[in-house]
C-alpha positions in Angstrom: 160.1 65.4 -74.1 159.9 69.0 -75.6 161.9 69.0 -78.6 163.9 72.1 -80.1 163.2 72.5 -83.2 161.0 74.8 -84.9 158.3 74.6 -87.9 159.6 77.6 -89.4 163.6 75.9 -89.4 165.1 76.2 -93.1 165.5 72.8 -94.1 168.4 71.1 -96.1 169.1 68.3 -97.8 172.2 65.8 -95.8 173.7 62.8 -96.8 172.8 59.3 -94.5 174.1 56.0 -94.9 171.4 53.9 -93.4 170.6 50.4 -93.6 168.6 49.6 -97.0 166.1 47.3 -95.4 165.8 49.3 -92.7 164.8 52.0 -94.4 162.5 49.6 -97.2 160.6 48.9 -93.6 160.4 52.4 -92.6 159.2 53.3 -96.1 156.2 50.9 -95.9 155.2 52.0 -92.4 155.1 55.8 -93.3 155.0 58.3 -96.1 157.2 60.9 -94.3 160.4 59.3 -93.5 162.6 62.5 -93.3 159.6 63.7 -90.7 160.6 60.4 -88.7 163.8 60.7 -88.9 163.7 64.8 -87.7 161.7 63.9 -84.7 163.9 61.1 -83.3 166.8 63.2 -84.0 165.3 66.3 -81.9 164.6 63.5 -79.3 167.9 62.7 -79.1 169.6 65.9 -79.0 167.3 67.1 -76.2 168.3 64.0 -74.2 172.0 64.2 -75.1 172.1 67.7 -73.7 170.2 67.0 -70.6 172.7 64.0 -70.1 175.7 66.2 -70.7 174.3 69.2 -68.1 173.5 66.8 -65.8 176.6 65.1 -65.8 178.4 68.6 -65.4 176.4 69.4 -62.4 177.4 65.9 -60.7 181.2 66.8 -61.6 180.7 69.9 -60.3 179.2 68.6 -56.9 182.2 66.2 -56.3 184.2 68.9 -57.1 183.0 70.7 -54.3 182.7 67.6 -51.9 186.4 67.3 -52.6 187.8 70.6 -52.0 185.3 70.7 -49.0 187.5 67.4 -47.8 190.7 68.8 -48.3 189.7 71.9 -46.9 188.8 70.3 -43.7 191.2 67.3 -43.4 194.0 67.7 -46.0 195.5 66.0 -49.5 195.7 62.2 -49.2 199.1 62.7 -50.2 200.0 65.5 -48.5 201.7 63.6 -45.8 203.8 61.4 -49.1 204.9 64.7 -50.7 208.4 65.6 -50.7 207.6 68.9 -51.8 
């Protein structure tokens, strides 16, 4: 997965609450945790956003399938309405 960010980014320093063991683990298994941690993060935003516009194009698709019906055969309720 191709992720967003760039090498040349200004960095900053945030605030986590995270696990301590967790992170005791993570420490032992590299030296670069905030590297880790950057990565996975860029991973999920890059999925999030795919999920999200892909999610938008199947709303949109029904959408159109809809109006398409009622176009072609009328509003379920239409024959209910007292309007």
């Amino acid at each position: 997965m191709k992720t967003i960010t760039h090498a040349q980014s200004r960095k900053r320093p945030v605030n986590l609450t995270l696990n301590e063991d967790l992170v005791q683990q993570a420490r032992q298994l590299t030296n670069n945790l905030s590297g880790i941690v950057e990565a996975l993060l860029a991973e999920f935003v890059e999925r999030e956003r795919l999920r999200r516009r892909e999610h938008s194009e199947r709303v949109t698709t029904t959408i159109a399938l809809w109006n398409t019906f009622e176009e072609q055969h009328g509003a379920f309720a239409d024959e209910y309405s007292p309007l």
